[in-house]
C-alpha positions in Angstrom: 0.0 0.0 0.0 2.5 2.8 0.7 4.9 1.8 -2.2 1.5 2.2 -4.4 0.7 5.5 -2.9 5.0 6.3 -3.2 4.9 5.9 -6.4 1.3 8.0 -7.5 3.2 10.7 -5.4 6.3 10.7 -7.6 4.1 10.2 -10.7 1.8 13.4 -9.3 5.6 15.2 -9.3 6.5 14.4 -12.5 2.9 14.9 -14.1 1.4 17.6 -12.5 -2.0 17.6 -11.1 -3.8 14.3 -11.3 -7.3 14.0 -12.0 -9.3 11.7 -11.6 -11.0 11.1 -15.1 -7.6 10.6 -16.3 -7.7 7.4 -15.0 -10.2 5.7 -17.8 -8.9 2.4 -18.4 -9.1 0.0 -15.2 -6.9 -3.5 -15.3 -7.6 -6.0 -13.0 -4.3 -7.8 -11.6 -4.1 -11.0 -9.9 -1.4 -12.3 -7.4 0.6 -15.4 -8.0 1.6 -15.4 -4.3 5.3 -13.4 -3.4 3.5 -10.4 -3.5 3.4 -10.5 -7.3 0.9 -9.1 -9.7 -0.6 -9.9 -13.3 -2.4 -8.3 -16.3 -4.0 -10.1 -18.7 -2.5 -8.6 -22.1 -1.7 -9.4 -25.3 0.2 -8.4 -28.0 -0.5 -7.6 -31.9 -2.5 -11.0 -32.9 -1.5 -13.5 -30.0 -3.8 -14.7 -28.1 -4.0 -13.5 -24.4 -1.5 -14.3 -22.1 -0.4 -12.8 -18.3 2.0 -10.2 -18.1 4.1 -9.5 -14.6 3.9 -5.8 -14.2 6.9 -4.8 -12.7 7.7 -0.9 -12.2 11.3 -1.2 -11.3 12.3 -2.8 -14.9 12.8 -0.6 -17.3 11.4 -2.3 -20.2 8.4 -4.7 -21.1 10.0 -8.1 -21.8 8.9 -11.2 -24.0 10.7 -14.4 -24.2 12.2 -16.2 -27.6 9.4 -18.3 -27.8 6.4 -15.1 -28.2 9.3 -13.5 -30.5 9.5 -16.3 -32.8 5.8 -16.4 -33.1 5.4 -12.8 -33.9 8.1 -13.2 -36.1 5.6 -15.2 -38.0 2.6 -13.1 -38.2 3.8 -9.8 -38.4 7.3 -7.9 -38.1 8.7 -6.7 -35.6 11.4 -4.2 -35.9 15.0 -5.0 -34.6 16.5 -1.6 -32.7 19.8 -2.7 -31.0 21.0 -5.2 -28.2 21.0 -3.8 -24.8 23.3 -4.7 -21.9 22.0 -4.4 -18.3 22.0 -5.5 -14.8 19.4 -8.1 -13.9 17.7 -7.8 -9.8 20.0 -10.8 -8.8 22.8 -8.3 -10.3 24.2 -10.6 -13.2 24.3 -8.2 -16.7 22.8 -9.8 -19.6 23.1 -8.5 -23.5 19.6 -8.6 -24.6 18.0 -7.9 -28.3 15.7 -4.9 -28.1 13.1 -5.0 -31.0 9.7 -2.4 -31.6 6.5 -4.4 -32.1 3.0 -2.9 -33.1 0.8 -3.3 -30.6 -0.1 -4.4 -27.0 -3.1 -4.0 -25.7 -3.2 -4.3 -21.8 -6.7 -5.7 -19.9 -9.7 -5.6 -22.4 -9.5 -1.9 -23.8 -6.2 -0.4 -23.6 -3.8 -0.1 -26.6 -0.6 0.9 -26.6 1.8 1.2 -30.3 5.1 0.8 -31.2 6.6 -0.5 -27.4 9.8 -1.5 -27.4 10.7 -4.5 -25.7 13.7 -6.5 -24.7 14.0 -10.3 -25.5 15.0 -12.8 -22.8 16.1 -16.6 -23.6 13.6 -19.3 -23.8 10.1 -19.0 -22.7 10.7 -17.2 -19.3 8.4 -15.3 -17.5 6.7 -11.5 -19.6 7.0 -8.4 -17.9 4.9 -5.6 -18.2 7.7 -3.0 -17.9 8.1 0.8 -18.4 8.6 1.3 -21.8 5.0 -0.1 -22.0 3.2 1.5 -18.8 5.0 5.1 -19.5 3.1 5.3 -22.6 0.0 4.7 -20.8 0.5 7.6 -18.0 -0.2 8.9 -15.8 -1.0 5.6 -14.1 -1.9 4.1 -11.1 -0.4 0.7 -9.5 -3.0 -0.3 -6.5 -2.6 -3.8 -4.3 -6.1 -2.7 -2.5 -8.0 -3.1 -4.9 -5.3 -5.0 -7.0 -5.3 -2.7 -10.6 -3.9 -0.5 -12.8 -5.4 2.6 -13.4 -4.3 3.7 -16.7 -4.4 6.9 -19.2 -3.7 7.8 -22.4 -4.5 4.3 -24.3 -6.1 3.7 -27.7 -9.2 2.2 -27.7 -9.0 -1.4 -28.3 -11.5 -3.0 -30.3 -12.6 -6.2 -29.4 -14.5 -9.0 -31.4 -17.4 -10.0 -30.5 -18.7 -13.2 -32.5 -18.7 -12.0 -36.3 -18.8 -8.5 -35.2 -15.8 -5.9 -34.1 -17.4 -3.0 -31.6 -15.2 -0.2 -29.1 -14.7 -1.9 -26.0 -17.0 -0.7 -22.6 -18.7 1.7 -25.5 -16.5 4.0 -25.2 -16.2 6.3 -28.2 -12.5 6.7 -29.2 -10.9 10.5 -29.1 
Protein backbone atom coordinates (compact mmCIF):
# COMPACT_ATOMS: atom_id res chain seq x y z
CA UNK A 1 0.00 0.00 0.00
CA UNK A 2 2.50 2.77 0.72
CA UNK A 3 4.86 1.84 -2.23
CA UNK A 4 1.53 2.22 -4.36
CA UNK A 5 0.69 5.49 -2.90
CA UNK A 6 4.97 6.26 -3.17
CA UNK A 7 4.85 5.88 -6.43
CA UNK A 8 1.32 7.96 -7.46
CA UNK A 9 3.17 10.68 -5.39
CA UNK A 10 6.26 10.66 -7.63
CA UNK A 11 4.07 10.21 -10.74
CA UNK A 12 1.76 13.38 -9.35
CA UNK A 13 5.58 15.24 -9.32
CA UNK A 14 6.51 14.44 -12.49
CA UNK A 15 2.91 14.88 -14.07
CA UNK A 16 1.43 17.64 -12.49
CA UNK A 17 -1.96 17.58 -11.14
CA UNK A 18 -3.79 14.31 -11.32
CA UNK A 19 -7.28 14.03 -11.97
CA UNK A 20 -9.35 11.68 -11.60
CA UNK A 21 -11.00 11.15 -15.07
CA UNK A 22 -7.62 10.55 -16.31
CA UNK A 23 -7.73 7.43 -15.02
CA UNK A 24 -10.19 5.73 -17.78
CA UNK A 25 -8.93 2.43 -18.36
CA UNK A 26 -9.14 0.04 -15.15
CA UNK A 27 -6.87 -3.46 -15.30
CA UNK A 28 -7.61 -5.95 -13.01
CA UNK A 29 -4.33 -7.80 -11.58
CA UNK A 30 -4.15 -10.96 -9.92
CA UNK A 31 -1.43 -12.26 -7.39
CA UNK A 32 0.60 -15.37 -8.03
CA UNK A 33 1.62 -15.37 -4.35
CA UNK A 34 5.27 -13.45 -3.38
CA UNK A 35 3.49 -10.41 -3.48
CA UNK A 36 3.36 -10.49 -7.29
CA UNK A 37 0.90 -9.07 -9.67
CA UNK A 38 -0.60 -9.91 -13.28
CA UNK A 39 -2.45 -8.34 -16.29
CA UNK A 40 -4.02 -10.15 -18.72
CA UNK A 41 -2.48 -8.57 -22.09
CA UNK A 42 -1.74 -9.43 -25.30
CA UNK A 43 0.19 -8.45 -27.99
CA UNK A 44 -0.50 -7.60 -31.93
CA UNK A 45 -2.46 -10.98 -32.95
CA UNK A 46 -1.48 -13.47 -29.97
CA UNK A 47 -3.78 -14.75 -28.14
CA UNK A 48 -3.98 -13.46 -24.42
CA UNK A 49 -1.50 -14.30 -22.10
CA UNK A 50 -0.43 -12.82 -18.31
CA UNK A 51 2.05 -10.21 -18.09
CA UNK A 52 4.08 -9.46 -14.56
CA UNK A 53 3.89 -5.78 -14.16
CA UNK A 54 6.92 -4.78 -12.72
CA UNK A 55 7.66 -0.91 -12.18
CA UNK A 56 11.25 -1.20 -11.25
CA UNK A 57 12.26 -2.83 -14.91
CA UNK A 58 12.79 -0.61 -17.31
CA UNK A 59 11.44 -2.28 -20.16
CA UNK A 60 8.41 -4.70 -21.11
CA UNK A 61 9.96 -8.10 -21.76
CA UNK A 62 8.94 -11.23 -24.04
CA UNK A 63 10.71 -14.36 -24.20
CA UNK A 64 12.25 -16.16 -27.62
CA UNK A 65 9.44 -18.30 -27.79
CA UNK A 66 6.43 -15.10 -28.22
CA UNK A 67 9.29 -13.52 -30.48
CA UNK A 68 9.52 -16.26 -32.77
CA UNK A 69 5.75 -16.36 -33.09
CA UNK A 70 5.42 -12.81 -33.93
CA UNK A 71 8.13 -13.20 -36.13
CA UNK A 72 5.64 -15.21 -37.99
CA UNK A 73 2.56 -13.10 -38.18
CA UNK A 74 3.76 -9.82 -38.38
CA UNK A 75 7.26 -7.87 -38.13
CA UNK A 76 8.74 -6.71 -35.56
CA UNK A 77 11.44 -4.23 -35.94
CA UNK A 78 14.98 -5.02 -34.60
CA UNK A 79 16.49 -1.61 -32.69
CA UNK A 80 19.75 -2.73 -30.99
CA UNK A 81 21.02 -5.23 -28.19
CA UNK A 82 20.99 -3.81 -24.84
CA UNK A 83 23.29 -4.71 -21.91
CA UNK A 84 22.02 -4.44 -18.32
CA UNK A 85 22.02 -5.54 -14.80
CA UNK A 86 19.43 -8.10 -13.95
CA UNK A 87 17.66 -7.78 -9.82
CA UNK A 88 19.98 -10.76 -8.78
CA UNK A 89 22.76 -8.27 -10.32
CA UNK A 90 24.15 -10.60 -13.20
CA UNK A 91 24.29 -8.22 -16.70
CA UNK A 92 22.83 -9.81 -19.61
CA UNK A 93 23.12 -8.46 -23.46
CA UNK A 94 19.61 -8.60 -24.59
CA UNK A 95 17.99 -7.87 -28.29
CA UNK A 96 15.67 -4.94 -28.13
CA UNK A 97 13.08 -4.96 -31.00
CA UNK A 98 9.68 -2.35 -31.60
CA UNK A 99 6.47 -4.35 -32.11
CA UNK A 100 3.05 -2.91 -33.05
CA UNK A 101 0.75 -3.27 -30.62
CA UNK A 102 -0.08 -4.43 -27.04
CA UNK A 103 -3.10 -4.01 -25.66
CA UNK A 104 -3.23 -4.28 -21.77
CA UNK A 105 -6.74 -5.65 -19.92
CA UNK A 106 -9.71 -5.57 -22.41
CA UNK A 107 -9.51 -1.88 -23.79
CA UNK A 108 -6.19 -0.42 -23.64
CA UNK A 109 -3.75 -0.15 -26.57
CA UNK A 110 -0.60 0.90 -26.63
CA UNK A 111 1.77 1.22 -30.26
CA UNK A 112 5.14 0.82 -31.17
CA UNK A 113 6.64 -0.48 -27.43
CA UNK A 114 9.85 -1.50 -27.42
CA UNK A 115 10.74 -4.46 -25.71
CA UNK A 116 13.73 -6.54 -24.69
CA UNK A 117 14.03 -10.35 -25.50
CA UNK A 118 15.05 -12.81 -22.82
CA UNK A 119 16.08 -16.55 -23.59
CA UNK A 120 13.64 -19.30 -23.77
CA UNK A 121 10.06 -18.96 -22.69
CA UNK A 122 10.66 -17.16 -19.34
CA UNK A 123 8.38 -15.27 -17.45
CA UNK A 124 6.71 -11.54 -19.63
CA UNK A 125 6.98 -8.39 -17.85
CA UNK A 126 4.88 -5.58 -18.18
CA UNK A 127 7.70 -2.97 -17.90
CA UNK A 128 8.12 0.78 -18.37
CA UNK A 129 8.61 1.28 -21.75
CA UNK A 130 4.95 -0.07 -22.00
CA UNK A 131 3.25 1.52 -18.81
CA UNK A 132 5.00 5.07 -19.50
CA UNK A 133 3.11 5.26 -22.59
CA UNK A 134 0.04 4.72 -20.76
CA UNK A 135 0.52 7.55 -18.00
CA UNK A 136 -0.20 8.85 -15.82
CA UNK A 137 -0.99 5.63 -14.11
CA UNK A 138 -1.86 4.15 -11.10
CA UNK A 139 -0.43 0.69 -9.48
CA UNK A 140 -3.04 -0.34 -6.53
CA UNK A 141 -2.59 -3.81 -4.29
CA UNK A 142 -6.12 -2.67 -2.50
CA UNK A 143 -8.01 -3.08 -4.85
CA UNK A 144 -5.31 -4.99 -6.96
CA UNK A 145 -5.34 -2.68 -10.56
CA UNK A 146 -3.88 -0.50 -12.77
CA UNK A 147 -5.37 2.64 -13.45
CA UNK A 148 -4.29 3.70 -16.73
CA UNK A 149 -4.38 6.89 -19.20
CA UNK A 150 -3.72 7.83 -22.39
CA UNK A 151 -4.48 4.25 -24.32
CA UNK A 152 -6.11 3.68 -27.72
CA UNK A 153 -9.24 2.21 -27.69
CA UNK A 154 -9.04 -1.44 -28.33
CA UNK A 155 -11.53 -2.96 -30.35
CA UNK A 156 -12.55 -6.22 -29.40
CA UNK A 157 -14.47 -8.97 -31.38
CA UNK A 158 -17.38 -9.98 -30.47
CA UNK A 159 -18.70 -13.24 -32.53
CA UNK A 160 -18.74 -12.03 -36.31
CA UNK A 161 -18.83 -8.54 -35.18
CA UNK A 162 -15.85 -5.90 -34.12
CA UNK A 163 -17.41 -2.98 -31.65
CA UNK A 164 -15.18 -0.19 -29.06
CA UNK A 165 -14.67 -1.89 -26.00
CA UNK A 166 -17.01 -0.65 -22.56
CA UNK A 167 -18.73 1.70 -25.51
CA UNK A 168 -16.45 3.96 -25.19
CA UNK A 169 -16.22 6.28 -28.15
CA UNK A 170 -12.47 6.68 -29.20
CA UNK A 171 -10.94 10.51 -29.05
Amino acid sequence: MIKSILFTLLLLSVTGQLQADQFVFDVPMHSKGANTYYISGSIGEMPPSDFMVDTGSSYMTINETTLAELQLAENPRYIRDLKGTLANGAEMSVPVYAITNVRIGDECLLEEVEVAVFPGKTRQILGLSALLKASPFIFSTEPPQLQLSNCHLAKVATGSQTKLAAGIAPP
